[in-house]
Every structure is written in C-alpha cells, then in structure tokens.
C-alpha positions in Angstrom: -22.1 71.3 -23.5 -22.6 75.3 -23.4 -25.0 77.1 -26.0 -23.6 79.8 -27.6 -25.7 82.9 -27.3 -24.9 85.9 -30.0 -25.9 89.3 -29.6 -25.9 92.4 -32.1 -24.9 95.2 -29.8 -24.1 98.6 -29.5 -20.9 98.1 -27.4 -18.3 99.9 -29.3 -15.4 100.3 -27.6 -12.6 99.0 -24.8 -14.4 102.0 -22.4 -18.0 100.2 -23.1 -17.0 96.7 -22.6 -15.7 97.7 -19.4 -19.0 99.6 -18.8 -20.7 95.4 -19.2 -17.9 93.7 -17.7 -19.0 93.8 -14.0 -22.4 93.1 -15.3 -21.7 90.2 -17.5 -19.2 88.5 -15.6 -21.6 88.4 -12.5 -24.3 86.6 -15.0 -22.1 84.3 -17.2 -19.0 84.4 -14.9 -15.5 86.2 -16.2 -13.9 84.2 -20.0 -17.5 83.5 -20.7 -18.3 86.5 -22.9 -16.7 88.2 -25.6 -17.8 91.4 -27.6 -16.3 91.9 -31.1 -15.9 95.6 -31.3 -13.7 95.1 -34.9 -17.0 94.3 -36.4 -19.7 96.5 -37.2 -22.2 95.0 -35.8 -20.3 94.7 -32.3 -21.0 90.8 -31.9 -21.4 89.7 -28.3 -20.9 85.9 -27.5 -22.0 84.5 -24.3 -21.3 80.9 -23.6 -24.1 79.5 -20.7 -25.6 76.0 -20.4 -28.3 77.9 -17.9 -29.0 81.3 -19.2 -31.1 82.7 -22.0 -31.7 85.8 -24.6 -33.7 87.6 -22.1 -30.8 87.2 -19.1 -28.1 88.9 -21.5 -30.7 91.5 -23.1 -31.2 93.0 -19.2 -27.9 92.7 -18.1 -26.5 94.4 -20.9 -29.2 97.0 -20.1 -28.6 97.5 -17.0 -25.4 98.3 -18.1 -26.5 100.8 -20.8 -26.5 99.4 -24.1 -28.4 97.8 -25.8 -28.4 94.3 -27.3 -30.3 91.8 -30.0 -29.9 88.2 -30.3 -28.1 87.4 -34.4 -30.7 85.5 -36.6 -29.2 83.0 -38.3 -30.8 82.9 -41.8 -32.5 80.2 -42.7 -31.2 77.4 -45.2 -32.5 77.2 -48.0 
C-alpha cells in the first residue's frame, strides 16, 4: 500500500504547479501528486511506496519552491 507524504509548500498557483509538474511526475510518476493551492497552506500530497521526505523536498527545489513535510499533532 502507498504512504502518503504531505508537504506545506509555497506552490501557489496553476503557473507554479506547472513549474513542479515535470519534476514531480518524473519522481512519483504523473496522478501521483496533488498540490492544494485553495488552501493556505498550499498542501502537496505525494503518494510513493519507495520515496521519502528528502526525495520530494529536492525535487520541489529543483523546481523552485520550497516545501515542508505537515506534522501531524500529537494525540493527546
């Protein structure tokens, strides 16, 4: 089963997510990610069984943005 990874970002618009698409579709492959630019915090999803926080953090940079994994908070 694929992990979800989450990502706060600073994608914020149709002309940035195309900016990440070639990057992120070569690392997850294409209907793997999603960014959320309706929310302010511009939520990226990736869904991988292989890759982790680092691998989207650098390709997301390469693209030129930036990007921090969501903390969950903790239960109490």
């Amino acid at each position: 089963m694929k992990k979800e990874l989450k990502f706060n970002t600073n994608i914020k618009c149709m002309g940035c997510v195309a900016q990440v698409t070639s990057e992120l579709n070569e690392l997850a492959g294409a209907e793997q990610w999603e960014v959320d630019i309706t929310t302010p915090s511009k939520v990226l999803t990736v869904k991988s069984d292989t890759l982790d926080h680092a691998d989207i953090i650098a390709a997301v940079a390469k693209a030129g943005f930036s990007a921090a994994p969501v903390v969950d908070p903790v239960p109490q």
